[in-house]
C-alpha positions in Angstrom: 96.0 -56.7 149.1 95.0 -60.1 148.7 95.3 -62.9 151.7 97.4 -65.4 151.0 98.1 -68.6 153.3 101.4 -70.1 152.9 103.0 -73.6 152.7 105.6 -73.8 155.2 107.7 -76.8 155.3 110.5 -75.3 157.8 112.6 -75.5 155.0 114.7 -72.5 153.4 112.4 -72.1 150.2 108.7 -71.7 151.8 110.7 -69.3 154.1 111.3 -67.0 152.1 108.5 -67.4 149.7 106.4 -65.9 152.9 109.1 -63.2 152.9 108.8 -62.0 149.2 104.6 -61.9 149.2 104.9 -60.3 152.7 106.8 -57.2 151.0 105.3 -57.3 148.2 101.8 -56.2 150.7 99.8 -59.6 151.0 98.2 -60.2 154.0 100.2 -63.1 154.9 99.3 -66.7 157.1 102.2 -69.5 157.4 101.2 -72.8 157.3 102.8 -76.2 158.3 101.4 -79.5 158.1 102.0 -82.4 160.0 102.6 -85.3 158.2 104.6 -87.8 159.3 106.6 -88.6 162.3 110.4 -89.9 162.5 111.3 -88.5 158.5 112.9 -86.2 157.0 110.4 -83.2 156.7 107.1 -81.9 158.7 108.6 -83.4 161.6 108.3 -81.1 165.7 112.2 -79.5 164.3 110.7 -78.0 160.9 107.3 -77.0 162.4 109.5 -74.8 165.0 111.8 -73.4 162.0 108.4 -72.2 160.6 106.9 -70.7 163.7 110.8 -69.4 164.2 110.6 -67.1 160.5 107.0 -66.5 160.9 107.4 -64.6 164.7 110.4 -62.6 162.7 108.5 -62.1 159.8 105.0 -60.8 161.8 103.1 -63.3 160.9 100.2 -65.5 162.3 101.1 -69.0 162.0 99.3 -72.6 161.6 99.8 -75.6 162.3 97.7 -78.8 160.4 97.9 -82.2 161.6 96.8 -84.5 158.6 98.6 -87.6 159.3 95.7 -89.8 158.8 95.3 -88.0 155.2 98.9 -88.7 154.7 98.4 -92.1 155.2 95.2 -92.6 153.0 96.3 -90.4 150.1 100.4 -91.2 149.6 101.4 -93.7 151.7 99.0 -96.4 151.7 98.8 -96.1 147.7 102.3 -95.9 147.8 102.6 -99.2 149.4 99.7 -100.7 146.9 101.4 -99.4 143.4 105.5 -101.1 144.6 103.8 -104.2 145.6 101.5 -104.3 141.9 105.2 -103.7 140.8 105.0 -100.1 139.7 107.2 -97.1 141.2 105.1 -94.4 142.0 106.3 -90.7 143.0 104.8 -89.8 146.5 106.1 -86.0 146.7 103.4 -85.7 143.3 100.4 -87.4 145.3 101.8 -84.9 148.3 101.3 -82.0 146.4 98.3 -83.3 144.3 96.0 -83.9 147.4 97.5 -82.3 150.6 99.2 -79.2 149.5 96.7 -78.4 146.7 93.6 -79.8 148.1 93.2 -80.1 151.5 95.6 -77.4 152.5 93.6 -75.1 149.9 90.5 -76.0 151.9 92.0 -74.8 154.9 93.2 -71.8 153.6 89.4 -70.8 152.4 88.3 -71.1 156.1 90.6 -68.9 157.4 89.4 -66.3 154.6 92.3 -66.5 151.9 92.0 -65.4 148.8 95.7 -67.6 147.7 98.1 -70.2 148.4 101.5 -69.9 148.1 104.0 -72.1 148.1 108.2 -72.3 147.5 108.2 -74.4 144.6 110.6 -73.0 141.7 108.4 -72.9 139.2 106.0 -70.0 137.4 102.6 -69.4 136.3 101.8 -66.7 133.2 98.7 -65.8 132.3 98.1 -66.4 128.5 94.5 -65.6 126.5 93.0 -69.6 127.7 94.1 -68.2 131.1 97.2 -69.4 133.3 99.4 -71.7 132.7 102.7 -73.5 134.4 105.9 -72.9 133.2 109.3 -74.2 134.6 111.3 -71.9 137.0 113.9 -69.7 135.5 116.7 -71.5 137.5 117.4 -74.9 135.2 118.8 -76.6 138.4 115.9 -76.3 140.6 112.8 -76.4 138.2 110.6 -78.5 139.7 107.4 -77.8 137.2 107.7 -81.6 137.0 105.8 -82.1 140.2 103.4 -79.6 139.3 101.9 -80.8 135.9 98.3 -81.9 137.3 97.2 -78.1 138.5 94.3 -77.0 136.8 93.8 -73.4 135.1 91.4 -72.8 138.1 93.9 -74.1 140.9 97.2 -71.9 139.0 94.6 -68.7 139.1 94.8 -68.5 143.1 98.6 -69.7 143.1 101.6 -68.0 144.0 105.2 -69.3 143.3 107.4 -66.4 145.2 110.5 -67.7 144.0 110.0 -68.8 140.2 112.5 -65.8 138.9 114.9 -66.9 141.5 118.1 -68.9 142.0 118.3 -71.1 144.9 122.3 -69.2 145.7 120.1 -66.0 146.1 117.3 -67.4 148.1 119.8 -68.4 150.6 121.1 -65.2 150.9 117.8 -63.4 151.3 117.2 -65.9 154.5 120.8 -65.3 156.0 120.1 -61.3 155.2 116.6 -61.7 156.9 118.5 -64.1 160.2 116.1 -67.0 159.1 117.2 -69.7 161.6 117.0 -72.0 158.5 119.3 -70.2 155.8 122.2 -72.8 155.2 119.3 -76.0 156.5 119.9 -79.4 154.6 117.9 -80.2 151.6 116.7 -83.7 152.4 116.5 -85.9 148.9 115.0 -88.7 150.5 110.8 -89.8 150.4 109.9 -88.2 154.0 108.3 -91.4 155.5 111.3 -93.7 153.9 114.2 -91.6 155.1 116.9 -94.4 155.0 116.0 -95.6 151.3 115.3 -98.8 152.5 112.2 -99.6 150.2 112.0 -102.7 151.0 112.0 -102.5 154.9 109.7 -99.8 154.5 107.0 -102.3 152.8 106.8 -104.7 155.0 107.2 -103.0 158.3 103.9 -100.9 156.9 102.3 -104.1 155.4 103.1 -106.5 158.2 103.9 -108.9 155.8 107.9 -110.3 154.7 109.3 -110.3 151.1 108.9 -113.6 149.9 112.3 -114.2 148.2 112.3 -115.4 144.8 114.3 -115.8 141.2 116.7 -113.4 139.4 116.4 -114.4 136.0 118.0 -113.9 132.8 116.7 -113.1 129.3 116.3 -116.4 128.7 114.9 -117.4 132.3 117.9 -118.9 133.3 118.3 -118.9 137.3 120.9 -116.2 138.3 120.6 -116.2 142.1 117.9 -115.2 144.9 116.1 -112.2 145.2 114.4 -110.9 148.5 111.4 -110.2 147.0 110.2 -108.3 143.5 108.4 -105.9 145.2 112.1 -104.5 146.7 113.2 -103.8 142.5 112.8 -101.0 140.1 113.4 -100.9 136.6 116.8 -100.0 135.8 118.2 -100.9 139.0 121.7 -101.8 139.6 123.3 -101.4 142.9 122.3 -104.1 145.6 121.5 -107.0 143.4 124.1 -109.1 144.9 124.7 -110.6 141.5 127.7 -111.8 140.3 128.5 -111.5 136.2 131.4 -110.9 134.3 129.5 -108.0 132.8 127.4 -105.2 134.7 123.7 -106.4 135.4 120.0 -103.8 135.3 116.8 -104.9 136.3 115.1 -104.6 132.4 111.8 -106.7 134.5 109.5 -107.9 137.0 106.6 -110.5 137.2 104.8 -109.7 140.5 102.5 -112.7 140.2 105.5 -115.4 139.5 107.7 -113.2 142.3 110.7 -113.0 139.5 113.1 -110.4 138.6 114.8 -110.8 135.1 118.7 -109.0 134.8 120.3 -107.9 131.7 122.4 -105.4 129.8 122.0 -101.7 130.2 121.1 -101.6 126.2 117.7 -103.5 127.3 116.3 -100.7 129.0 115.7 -98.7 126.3 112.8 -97.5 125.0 111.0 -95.5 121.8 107.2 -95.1 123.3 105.0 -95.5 126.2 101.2 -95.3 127.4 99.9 -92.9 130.0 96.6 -92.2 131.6 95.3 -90.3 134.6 96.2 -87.1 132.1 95.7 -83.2 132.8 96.0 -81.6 129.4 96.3 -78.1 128.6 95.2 -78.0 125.4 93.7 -80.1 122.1 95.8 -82.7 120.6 95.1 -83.1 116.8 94.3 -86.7 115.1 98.0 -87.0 113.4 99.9 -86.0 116.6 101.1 -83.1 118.7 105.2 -82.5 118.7 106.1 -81.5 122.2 108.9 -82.4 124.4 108.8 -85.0 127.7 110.2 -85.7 130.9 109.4 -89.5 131.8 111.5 -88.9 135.5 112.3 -85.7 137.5 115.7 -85.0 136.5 115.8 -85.7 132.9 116.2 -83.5 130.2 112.8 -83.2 128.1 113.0 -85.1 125.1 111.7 -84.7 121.7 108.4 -86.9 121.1 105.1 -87.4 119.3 102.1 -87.1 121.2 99.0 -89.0 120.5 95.4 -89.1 122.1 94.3 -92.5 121.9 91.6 -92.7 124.2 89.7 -90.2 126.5 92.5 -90.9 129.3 95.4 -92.5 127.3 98.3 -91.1 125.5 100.8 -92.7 123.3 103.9 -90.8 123.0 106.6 -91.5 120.4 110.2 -90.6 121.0 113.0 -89.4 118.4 115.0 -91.3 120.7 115.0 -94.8 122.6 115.1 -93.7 126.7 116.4 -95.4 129.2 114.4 -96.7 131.8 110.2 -95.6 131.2 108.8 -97.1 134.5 105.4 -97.8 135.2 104.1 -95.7 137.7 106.3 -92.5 136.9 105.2 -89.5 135.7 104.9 -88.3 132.6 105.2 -84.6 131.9 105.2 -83.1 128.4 106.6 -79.2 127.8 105.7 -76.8 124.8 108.9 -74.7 125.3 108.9 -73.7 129.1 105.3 -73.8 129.4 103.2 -77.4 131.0 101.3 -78.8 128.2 100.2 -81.1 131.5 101.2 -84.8 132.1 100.1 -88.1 133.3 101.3 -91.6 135.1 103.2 -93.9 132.8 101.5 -97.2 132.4 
């Protein structure tokens, strides 16, 4: 049987991921990565909840300390794309380079032939060869995150739990003693694990917020800001506003420092540019109909997909949507099957 190394956050899911491939015969390594100190995963606590399931599982484990890759590959362009005003998705980048790069590296020195991780998600082969598709459980598909693997990187990946529930895998760890069956499930950024966005940028900058103008639609001075780099479109809570009606951020202008407020109705949408695509297949001069998700927990939506440049897409919606945010993902489904994806410009 195959060797196959891994991913092993400490967490409940790459737990029992290793358990499934392990009795299903592979000849099994666990992997953790060190990432980042002080948040709320890869920390000395999840790296010992690994070593904990692999010694009960039989299992030779690893540990990887790529802190300084961390840095360079999610957090520092983190940092660069919410200052240039855009709100980017570090858990993609995570996956993109670390988990799926580097992490693969390692696994080829140590003589795997795989990498596994506990993603809910699947891959089926077709006649172009593999391909993504969402996990079977609707409330944990996370396909989303996914969209950039190549046909060559699905072919020597394993996702152990894409025909499972998340209720079952927690019973398989409690029935296996996993000393991480009923652990939290942190929602948080790892390196940002208070939400403070704004703290987070200029403690890792070294430079303050300089505070500036909320506007209105028609520029008018609403109040004081801390800085635009601490917004996101669509905001709401901590504006520290007053108005007789609720107010969203609908916009940003990095270089003037201002935030403009409106109504809810200003945040919609019909289209949107993306580049930095992985594409799956051909799309023809008058348009491909798939569906999209322009954020992680949205339902895919009806839309027109054009290829207007070698790396751009213009999608079309059937609907306005709320909120398309620079810096996003874009990630475009043909059923339950990845068509692939991009960042929205």
């Amino acid at each position: 049987m195959a060797k196959c190394m891994i991913a092993m956050s400490g967490g409940v899911d790459s737990s029992v991921a290793a358990w499934v491939l392990r009795e299903k015969g592979y000849d099994c390594i666990g992997a953790t990565m060190r990432l980042y100190d002080g948040g709320t995963c890869c920390d000395l606590q999840d790296v010992e909840d690994a070593r904990a399931v692999c010694q009960r599982l039989g299992i030779p484990h690893q540990v990887f300390w790529l802190w300084e890759e961390f840095q360079d590959r999610v957090i520092s362009p983190f940092a660069s794309e919410y200052l240039a005003g855009r709100t980017p998705n570090p858990c993609i980048e995570c996956n993109r380079y670390l988990k799926f790069q580097l992490l693969w590296e390692k696994a080829m020195e140590l003589g795997c032939d795989m990498l596994a991780t506990g993603h809910y998600a699947r891959i089926v082969e077709t006649g172009n060869g593999p391909r993504l598709q969402k996990g079977l459980d609707p409330a944990k598909d996370q396909s989303y995150v996914l969209y950039f693997l190549s046909r060559e990187q699905l072919a020597r990946t394993l996702f152990p739990l894409g025909d499972l529930t998340k209720d079952r895998v927690r019973a398989i760890a409690a029935a296996q003693g996993f000393v991480n069956a009923e652990k939290y499930e942190s929602q948080d950024i790892c390196f940002i694990p208070d939400g403070d966005y704004g703290g987070f940028l200029e403690r890792f900058t070294g430079r303050p917020h300089t505070p500036g103008d909320f506007l209105d639609g028609e520029g008018r001075v609403l109040g004081r800001h801390r800085g635009a780099a601490c917004y996101t479109l669509g905001q709401r809570k901590g504006l520290g506003v007053s108005a007789e009606s609720r107010l969203y951020v609908t916009a940003k202008d990095m270089e003037k420092n201002t935030v403009t407020l409106g109504q809810n109705r200003e945040l919609f949408g019909d289209s949107l540019t993306a580049g930095r695509l992985t594409l799956m297949g051909q799309i023809p001069a008058e348009g491909l109909r798939l569906k999209a998700k322009v954020r992680y927990r949205q339902t895919e939506q009806p839309c027109t997909v054009f290829l207007r440049e070698k790396d751009r897409l213009e999608v079309r919606f059937d609907e306005p949507q709320r909120a398309i945010t620079p810096g996003q993902a874009l990630v475009l489904y043909d059923g339950d099957t990845v068509f692939g994806g991009g960042t929205i410009l």
